[in-house]
C-alpha positions in Angstrom: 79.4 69.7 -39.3 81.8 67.4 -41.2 81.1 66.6 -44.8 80.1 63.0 -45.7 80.6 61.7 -49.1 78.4 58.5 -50.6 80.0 55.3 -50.4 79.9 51.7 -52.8 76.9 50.6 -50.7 75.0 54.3 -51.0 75.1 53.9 -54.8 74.3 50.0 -54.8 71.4 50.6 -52.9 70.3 53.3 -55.0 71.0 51.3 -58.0 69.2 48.3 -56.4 65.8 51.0 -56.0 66.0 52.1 -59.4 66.4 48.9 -61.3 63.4 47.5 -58.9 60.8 50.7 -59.8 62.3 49.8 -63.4 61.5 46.1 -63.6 57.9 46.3 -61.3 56.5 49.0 -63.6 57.9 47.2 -66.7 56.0 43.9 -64.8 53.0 46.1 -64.7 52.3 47.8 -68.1 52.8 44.0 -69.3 49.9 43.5 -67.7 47.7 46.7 -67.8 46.9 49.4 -70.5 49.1 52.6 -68.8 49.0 55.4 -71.0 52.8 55.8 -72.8 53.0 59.4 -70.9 53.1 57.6 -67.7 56.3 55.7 -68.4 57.9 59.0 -68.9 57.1 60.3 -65.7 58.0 56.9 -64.0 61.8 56.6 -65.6 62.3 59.9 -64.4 61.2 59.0 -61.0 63.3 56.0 -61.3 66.7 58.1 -61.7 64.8 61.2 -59.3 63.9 59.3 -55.9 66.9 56.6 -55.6 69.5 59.2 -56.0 68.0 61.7 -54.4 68.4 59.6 -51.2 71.9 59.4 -52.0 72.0 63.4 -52.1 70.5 64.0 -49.1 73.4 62.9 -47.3 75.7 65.3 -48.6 76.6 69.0 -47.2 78.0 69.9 -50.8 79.0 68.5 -54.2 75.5 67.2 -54.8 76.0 67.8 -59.0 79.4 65.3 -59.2 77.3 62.9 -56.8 74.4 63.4 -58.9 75.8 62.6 -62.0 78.0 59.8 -61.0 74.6 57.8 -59.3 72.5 58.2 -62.3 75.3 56.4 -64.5 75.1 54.1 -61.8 71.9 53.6 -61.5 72.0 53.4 -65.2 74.4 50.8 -65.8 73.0 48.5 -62.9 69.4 48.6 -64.6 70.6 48.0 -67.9 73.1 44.6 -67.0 69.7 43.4 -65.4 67.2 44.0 -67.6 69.7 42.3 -70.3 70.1 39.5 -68.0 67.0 38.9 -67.2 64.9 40.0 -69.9 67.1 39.5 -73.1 65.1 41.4 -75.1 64.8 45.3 -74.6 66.0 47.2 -77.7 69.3 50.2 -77.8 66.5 53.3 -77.6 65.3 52.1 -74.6 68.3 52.3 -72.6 69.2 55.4 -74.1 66.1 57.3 -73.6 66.1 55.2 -70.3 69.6 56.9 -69.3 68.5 60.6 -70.6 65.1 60.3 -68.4 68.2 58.6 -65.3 70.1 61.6 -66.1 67.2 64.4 -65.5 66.2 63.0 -62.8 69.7 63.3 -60.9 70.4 66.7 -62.2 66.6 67.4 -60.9 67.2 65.8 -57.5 70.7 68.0 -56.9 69.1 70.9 -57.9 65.8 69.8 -54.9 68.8 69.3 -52.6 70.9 72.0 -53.3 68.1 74.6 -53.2 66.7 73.3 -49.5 71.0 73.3 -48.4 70.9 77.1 -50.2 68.0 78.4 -48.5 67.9 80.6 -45.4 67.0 79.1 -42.5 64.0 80.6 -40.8 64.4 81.4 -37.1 62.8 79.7 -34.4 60.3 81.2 -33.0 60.3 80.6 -29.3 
């Protein structure tokens, strides 16, 4: 099997997901009561799911990978939102890159346990 490593476009297009769960969700609680413990959960999902479809790709080195698309991820979301927005404050983007960076170490750790694991046999 040979080894396929994540290109510009695999971590644009990840970036791309996670600035768009960002922004929608932020969209939403502007215009609904969501309890606070559910913008936890979706920040994390924001840095989990984009980058874990980056990490699927890969037959090893999924915590480098992991690590380097979250900052991604990261830094793409934050130059939007400042763009666009103009009005998020510092501790946002900071606890938003902590909950980015637990969700990559989370989604190597999904992907490196399913590449770890034995295979079951066939049963034919």
């Amino acid at each position: 099997m040979s080894e396929r490593k994540p290109n510009a476009t695999d971590y644009l297009a990840s970036a791309a997901l996670s600035y768009a769960i960002i922004f929608f969700y932020i969209r939403l609680a502007n215009t609904l009561t969501i309890p606070w413990i559910l913008s936890y959960v979706v920040y994390f999902l924001a840095g989990a799911i984009p980058t874990y479809m980056v990490l699927r790709k890969l037959t090893r080195d999924q915590f480098p990978v992991a690590i380097i698309s979250s900052v991604v991820n990261w830094m793409f979301t934050f130059v939007c939102l400042v763009t666009f927005t103009q009005g998020n404050p510092m501790t946002f983007f900071r606890m938003l890159f902590v909950f980015f960076l637990m969700g990559g170490v989370s989604a190597a750790v999904i992907t490196m346990k399913k590449r770890l694991s034995p295979k079951k046999p066939s049963e034919d």
